[in-house]
Every structure is written in C-alpha cells, then in structure tokens.
N, C-alpha and C positions, 0 to 999 in steps of 0.2 A: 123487192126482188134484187135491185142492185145491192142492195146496203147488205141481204142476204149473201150474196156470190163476195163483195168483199170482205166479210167476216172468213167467209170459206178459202178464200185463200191467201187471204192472214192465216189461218190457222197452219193451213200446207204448209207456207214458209215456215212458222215456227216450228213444227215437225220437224222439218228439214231442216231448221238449225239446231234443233235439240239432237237431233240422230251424226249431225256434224261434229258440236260439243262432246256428244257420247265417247266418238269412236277416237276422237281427238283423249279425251278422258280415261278410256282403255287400252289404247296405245300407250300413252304415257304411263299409267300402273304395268302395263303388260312388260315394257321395257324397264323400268323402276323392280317389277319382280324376277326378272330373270339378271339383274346382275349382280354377278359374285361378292363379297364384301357387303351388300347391302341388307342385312338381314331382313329387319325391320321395313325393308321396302319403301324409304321415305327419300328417295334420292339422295343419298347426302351417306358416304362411309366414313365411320367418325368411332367417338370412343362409346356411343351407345352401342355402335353393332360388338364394340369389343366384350362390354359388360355384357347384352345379352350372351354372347358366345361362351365366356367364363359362365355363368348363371348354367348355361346346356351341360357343359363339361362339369360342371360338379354335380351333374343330376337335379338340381336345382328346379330348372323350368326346361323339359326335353322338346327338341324341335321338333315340327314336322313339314312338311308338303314345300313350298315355296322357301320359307325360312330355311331351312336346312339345308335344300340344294344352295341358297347362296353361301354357305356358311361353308360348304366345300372346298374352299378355296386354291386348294390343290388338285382337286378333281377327278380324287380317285373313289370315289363313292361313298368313303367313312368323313364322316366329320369329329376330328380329335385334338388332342393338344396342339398336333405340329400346324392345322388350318387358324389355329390364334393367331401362332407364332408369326405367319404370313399375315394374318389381318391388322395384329401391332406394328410389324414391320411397314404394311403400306400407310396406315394409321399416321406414324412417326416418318411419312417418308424417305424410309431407308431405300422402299421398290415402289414402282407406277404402274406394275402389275402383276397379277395372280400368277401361279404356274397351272392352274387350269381354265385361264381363259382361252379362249382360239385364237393362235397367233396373229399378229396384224400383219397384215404382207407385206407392210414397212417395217423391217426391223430395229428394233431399240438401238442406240447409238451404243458402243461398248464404253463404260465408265472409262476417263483417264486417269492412269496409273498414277496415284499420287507420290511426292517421291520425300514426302513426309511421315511415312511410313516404320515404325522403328519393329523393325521384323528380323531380329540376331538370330534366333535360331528356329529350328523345323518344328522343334515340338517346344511349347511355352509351360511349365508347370502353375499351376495355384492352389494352395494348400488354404481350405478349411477350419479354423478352428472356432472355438468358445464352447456354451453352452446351450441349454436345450435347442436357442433359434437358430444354431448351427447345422441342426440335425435332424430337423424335420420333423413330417406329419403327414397322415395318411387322409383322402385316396391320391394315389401314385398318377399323376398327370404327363408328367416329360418323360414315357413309357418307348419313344423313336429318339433317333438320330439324326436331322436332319442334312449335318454338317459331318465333318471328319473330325469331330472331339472326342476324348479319349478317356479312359480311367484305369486303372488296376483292378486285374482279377487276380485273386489268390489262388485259384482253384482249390485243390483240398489241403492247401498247405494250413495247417496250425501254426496260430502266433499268437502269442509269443512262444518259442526265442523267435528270432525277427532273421529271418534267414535270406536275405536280401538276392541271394543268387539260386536261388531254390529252381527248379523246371517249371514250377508249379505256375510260377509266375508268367503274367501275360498281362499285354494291352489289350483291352476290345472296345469298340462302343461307348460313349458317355452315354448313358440312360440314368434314371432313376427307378427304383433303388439303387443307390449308389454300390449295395451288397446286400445283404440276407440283414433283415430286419431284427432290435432290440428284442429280447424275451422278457425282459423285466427291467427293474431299474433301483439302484446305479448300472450303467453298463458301461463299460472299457472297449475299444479297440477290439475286432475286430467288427463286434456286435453291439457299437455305439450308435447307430441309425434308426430312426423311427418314422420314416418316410420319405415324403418331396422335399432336398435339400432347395437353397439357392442358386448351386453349381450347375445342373444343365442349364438352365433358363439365363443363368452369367456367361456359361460359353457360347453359345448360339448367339446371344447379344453382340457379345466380340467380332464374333464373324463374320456376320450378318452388316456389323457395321464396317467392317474392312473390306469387306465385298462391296458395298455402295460409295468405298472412299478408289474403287479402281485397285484394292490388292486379290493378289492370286487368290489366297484360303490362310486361313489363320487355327491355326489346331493348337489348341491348350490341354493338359492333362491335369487331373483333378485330382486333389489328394482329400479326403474328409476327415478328419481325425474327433473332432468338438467329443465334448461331455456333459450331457444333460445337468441341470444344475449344479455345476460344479464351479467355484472359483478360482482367480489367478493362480492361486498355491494348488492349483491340481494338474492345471494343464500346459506349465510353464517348464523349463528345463530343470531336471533333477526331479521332479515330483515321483512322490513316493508311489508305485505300481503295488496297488491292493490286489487284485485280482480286478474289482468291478471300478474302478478310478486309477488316474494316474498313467496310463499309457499315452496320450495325445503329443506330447514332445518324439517322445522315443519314437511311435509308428511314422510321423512326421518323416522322420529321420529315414529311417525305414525304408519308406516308399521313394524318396526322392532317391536314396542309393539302388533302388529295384530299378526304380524308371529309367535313372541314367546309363545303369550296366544293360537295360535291354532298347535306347537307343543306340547305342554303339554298336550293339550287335548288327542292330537295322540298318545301318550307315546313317542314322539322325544324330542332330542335336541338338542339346535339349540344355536348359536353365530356366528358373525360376523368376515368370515373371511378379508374380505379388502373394500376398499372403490376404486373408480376408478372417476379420476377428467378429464376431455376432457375439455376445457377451455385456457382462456386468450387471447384472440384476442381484448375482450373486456379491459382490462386491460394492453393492451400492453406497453403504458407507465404509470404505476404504479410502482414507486420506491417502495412502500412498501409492492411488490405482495408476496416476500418471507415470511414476517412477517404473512401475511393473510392466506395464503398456511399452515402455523405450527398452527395457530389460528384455523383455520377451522379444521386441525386435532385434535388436545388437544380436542375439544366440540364434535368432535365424539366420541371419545374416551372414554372421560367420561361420557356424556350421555348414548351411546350404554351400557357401561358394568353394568351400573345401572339399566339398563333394562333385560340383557341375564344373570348378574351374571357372566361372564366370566371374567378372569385375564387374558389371552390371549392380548395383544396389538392387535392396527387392523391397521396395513401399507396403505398410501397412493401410490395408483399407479399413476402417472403424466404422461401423454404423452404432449410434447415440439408443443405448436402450431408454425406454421412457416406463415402464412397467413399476418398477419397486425404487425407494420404496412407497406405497399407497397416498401417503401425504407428506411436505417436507420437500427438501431438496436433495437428490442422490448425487451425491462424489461422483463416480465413476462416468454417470451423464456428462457430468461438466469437464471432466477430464477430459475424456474422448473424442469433446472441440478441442479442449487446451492443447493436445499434445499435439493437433495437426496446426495449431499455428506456434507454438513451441520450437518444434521439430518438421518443418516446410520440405516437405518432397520424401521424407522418411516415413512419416504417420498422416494419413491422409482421412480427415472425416468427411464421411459420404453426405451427412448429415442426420436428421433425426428417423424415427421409425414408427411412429405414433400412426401419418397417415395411411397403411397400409392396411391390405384382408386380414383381423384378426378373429380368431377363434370366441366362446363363450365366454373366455373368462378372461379377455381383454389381457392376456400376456402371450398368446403363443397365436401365430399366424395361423393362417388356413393355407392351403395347398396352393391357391391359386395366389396368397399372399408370401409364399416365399418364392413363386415364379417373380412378382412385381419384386422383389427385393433382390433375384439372382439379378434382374435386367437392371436394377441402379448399379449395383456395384461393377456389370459389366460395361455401364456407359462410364462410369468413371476410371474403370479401367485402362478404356481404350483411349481418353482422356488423358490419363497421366502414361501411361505406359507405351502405346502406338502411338499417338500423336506427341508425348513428350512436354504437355501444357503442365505449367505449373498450378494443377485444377483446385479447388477451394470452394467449398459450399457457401451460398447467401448468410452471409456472417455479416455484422457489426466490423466497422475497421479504426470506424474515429469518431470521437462524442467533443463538442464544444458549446460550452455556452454563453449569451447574451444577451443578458437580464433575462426574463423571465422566456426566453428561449430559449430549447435545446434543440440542437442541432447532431444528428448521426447519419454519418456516412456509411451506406453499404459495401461491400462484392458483392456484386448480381451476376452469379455464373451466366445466366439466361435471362439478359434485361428484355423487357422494364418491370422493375419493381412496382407490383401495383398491391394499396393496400385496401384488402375491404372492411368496411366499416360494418357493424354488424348492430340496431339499434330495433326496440320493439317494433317499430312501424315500416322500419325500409331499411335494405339492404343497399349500399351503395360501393363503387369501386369511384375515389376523384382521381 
C-alpha cells in the first residue's frame, strides 16, 4: 500500500513537472512566434529569415499565419519589398529595431552625427549604364519609396530630340520600373528597361546607411541609360544613334542637364556622385576593354562637370561580369579588376558577380538578384563616396616566394580572410 501511494505521487510530481516544462515550452515558442523579423520562429533573426522573406516575395513559397505577421516588419498589414529592406537592414545592423514594433518607453539613443560625412550637395546624381544587367528583369519588387530618392519623369515628352527644359519634365519618386518597360529588343533610350534595375535597392542602401552613421537623409537621383547586349562601341560618347541602339551617352547627357536645371529651379543642388557600369559580356574578348573603361570615364567626367559646375571627380563603380565567354578566360573580366588598381579612386571594382540570384540560364539575374547587386554597389558607394575610404575589393597585392613556398598577401576589405577547403569527405574553414 505504501510502495502503491509512492508510485502515486511520484507520478503527481512528474505531472507537475511536465505541465511546468510544457507552459515553460509554450511561452518560449509563444514569444519566439510573435516576434517580428523572426519568421521561421527559431529565435535567432538572421539571413535565413531574409531568404525565406525573398522566397515569399517572389511568390516562391507564400506566407501564412504566424510567419507572415512576423515578416511585417513595418506593421502595416502587407508584407512586401519595403519589410526586406528593414529585415536586411536589421540583418546587417544598420537598425536594432522594427518600425512596427511597440515602442519601448526607453527611447533609442539619437545616432551621433558623424562629421565624416562627404555630403556637397542636396541632391547626389548616379547614372546607370551597360548592358542587359543594367536594365533589368521582371517581377517589379522595389514597387515603394521608402526614402526621399528620386528619378526623372518624362511625362509625355518624346525623346529624342533630348529637350532637356521641356515642362514635361519632373522629379518624383525612385520606384521601379524605372519607366514604361522594353517592347522588344534591341531597345534605345527612352524604352531601354526590362524590369527591377540595381538603382532603388543602391539608393535606399545609401540612406539607410547614412542614417545609421548619424546623417540627416541622403537623396540620390538616378539616371538609367544601359543597352541590352550591347558593347562599348554603342554606349560610349559619340555612338552611332540607330533608332533601337546607340542613345545611352547622349540620354546620360540629357538627364543630368534636366536634373540640374530643375534643381535650381527648387533652390537645390545637385552633382554627380558616381557612375555604375554592369557590362562586358559583350566585349569579353576585347583586348582594349581597359583602355575604353578610362575613356568612357574621362567624357563623363568632363562632360558631367561642365554641366553641375562641380570639381568633385565622379568614380566609376565596375562589377566583374563572369558570364561569357562559356570556357577560356574573358578580357573585359580581367580588365574590370585591372582598371581599379591601374586607375585608384577613378575606376573602382566592386568585385565579381557570379555569387548572386541568377536566372535559368546562368547570365541574367533574378529580381531579387539585382536588389542584392543595387545593395553592393550602394555599400561601396557610401564607402568611396560619403565616407571618402580609399575602398578596394579582396584582391591579391603581393606574391613572394621561398623554395617551394608561395606566399600572397591580400586587401581584405572585411577581415579575416578565411579560406574554405572544400574535399570529398569534409568541409573545413583552418
């Protein structure tokens, strides 16, 4: 009978520490599922919750119930591009929290104003060019505005001629589409776009990070000129204007004398912070892509500052096509490093392009892969342009050898250099 009643409340306790365990178990998922950024529900906001969130937004795998109230991160009931843009952002430590969490009644300390900051005028231009991966791909993701970044509208003005004081003209909005989408192909200026460029998702990165270094706002205006496979001889000064090729220099032109004559009107001011080249597939063997690369920048350069007045240089940013040709080594790849240590603070390479969201046939990104490529070229941006770093991608700098040693020294923009070893049996990082 004893041995009976102590079995019985043994068991009570265990009861009672299982129902302890339990509510201990459901508190924890319960708090674990209601917070913002955490989709996935596993405590921990990281770059799984980014991928599932992209995966949502490309229709992919669509959220529901628990996932997708976290995935609101803004907290206005849609979950869309702009709640990424916050989940990258906290991701990459730019912010520490949501704008739709419930405020804490300690409020956030106001960032201090850095005073490293190179911020010359109110409105920052960056022009656009190359080919196809300059110009996009459809579905249309960076559809908001988060920020105050800017673009040209034509309105119903026809161009060419290029009538740079027209009415027609106005700032509104950086969205994509940048304008009314390609109808066929080759397409020219005005009708060169084929979807989500790299530009909203570069200027929002800008901001975004000048907001977290303690500056007011940072507003860029975006010019997009690129031509679907088209190489240096088409989109460089003087190219011959077909009707469907050959406008990309001249609109260039164009837009930065529209932008300038309608900040002044506004009482802003406005010059050219950088130019961004997506390119060379077309050119892959062109031995003298390096030479065209410093050519094409010299004619912005002087072009652009004859128009804004600015003494400001304006750096080229180059991202490394890897695409063509199929096997062999492409020119234009290798140039594309060459020219940013050639030419140090004039041509700048962001670096290669390979690991990024590419499409079926392994040359032309996805939507959510030219968001990830506007956001390099806007860290290196802010990088070389606002902060004024001499920036430099993970390059080779010096090779030495001794006896059967070779020894190579990096640039690690972002040390530590760590290499993984990759063998049939195990994967290792020493």
């Amino acid at each position: 009978m004893k041995a009976s009643k102590v079995v019985q409340k043994g068991i009570f306790y265990l009861v009672i520490f299982s129902l302890i365990v339990s509510c201990i178990a459901i508190s924890t998922t319960a708090a674990n599922a209601g917070k913002l950024g955490d989709i996935n529900s596993d405590g921990s906001i990281n770059s799984t919750d980014v991928s599932i969130l992209k995966r949502h937004i490309l229709r992919q795998n669509i959220l529901t119930g628990t996932a997708y109230s976290n995935a609101d991160t803004d907290g206005d009931g849609n979950v869309t591009s702009i709640d990424l843009s916050y989940l990258k952002r906290y991701v990459l430590r730019l912010i520490s929290s949501f704008p739709g969490e419930i405020p804490n009644p300690t409020p956030s300390p106001t960032p201090t104003p850095s005073n490293n900051l190179n911020i010359p005028w109110d409105w920052a231009g960056i022009i656009g060019t190359g080919q196809s991966l300059s110009v996009g791909t459809t579905p249309i993701l960076s559809s908001t505005q988060p920020y105050n970044n800017l673009k040209l509208s034509l309105g119903n003005l026809r161009v060419p001629p290029y009538d740079a004081n027209s009415s027609e003209l106005k700032l509104v909005p950086l969205t994509e589409p940048i304008r009314n989408l390609a109808m066929g192909f080759p397409s020219a200026y005005p009708g060169n776009l084929y979807g989500e460029t790299p530009h909203t998702a570069m200027a929002n990165q800008i901001t975004a990070m000048v907001k977290a270094a303690g500056g007011n706002d940072y507003i860029s205006v975006h010019t997009v000129v690129g031509e679907s496979g088209q190489g240096m001889s088409v989109i460089k000064k003087g190219a011959t204007d077909t009707g469907n090729t050959g406008r990309a220099y001249a609109a260039s032109i164009f837009e930065v004398t529209a932008i300038n004559r309608l900040a002044k009107a506004s009482g802003k001011t406005y010059g050219v912070g950088g130019i961004i080249l997506t390119h060379g597939e077309t050119d892959c063997g062109n031995p003298n892509y390096e030479n065209e690369l410093r050519q094409l920048w010299s004619d912005y350069n002087r072009d652009i500052k004859a128009i804004t007045g600015q003494t400001q240089n304006i750096p080229m940013f180059v991202v490394q096509q890897h695409s063509y040709p199929s096997t062999g080594t492409s020119a234009s790849t290798l140039a594309q490093w060459k020219a940013g240590v050639d030419y140090p603070g004039d041509i700048i390479c962001i670096g290669p392009n390979y690991q990024r969201y590419f499409g079926g046939d392994n040359v032309h990104l996805t939507s959510a892969g030219y968001q990830h490529l506007g956001e390099k070229y806007g860290q290196v941006y802010y990088e070389k342009v606002v902060l004024g770093k001499d920036w430099k991608p993970l390059q080779p700098i010096k090779a030495t050898k001794n006896g059967r040693t070779i020894t190579v020294d990096f640039h690690v923009p972002v040390p530590p250099l760590v290499w993984i070893i990759h063998s049939r049996h195990r994967t290792k990082a020493p």
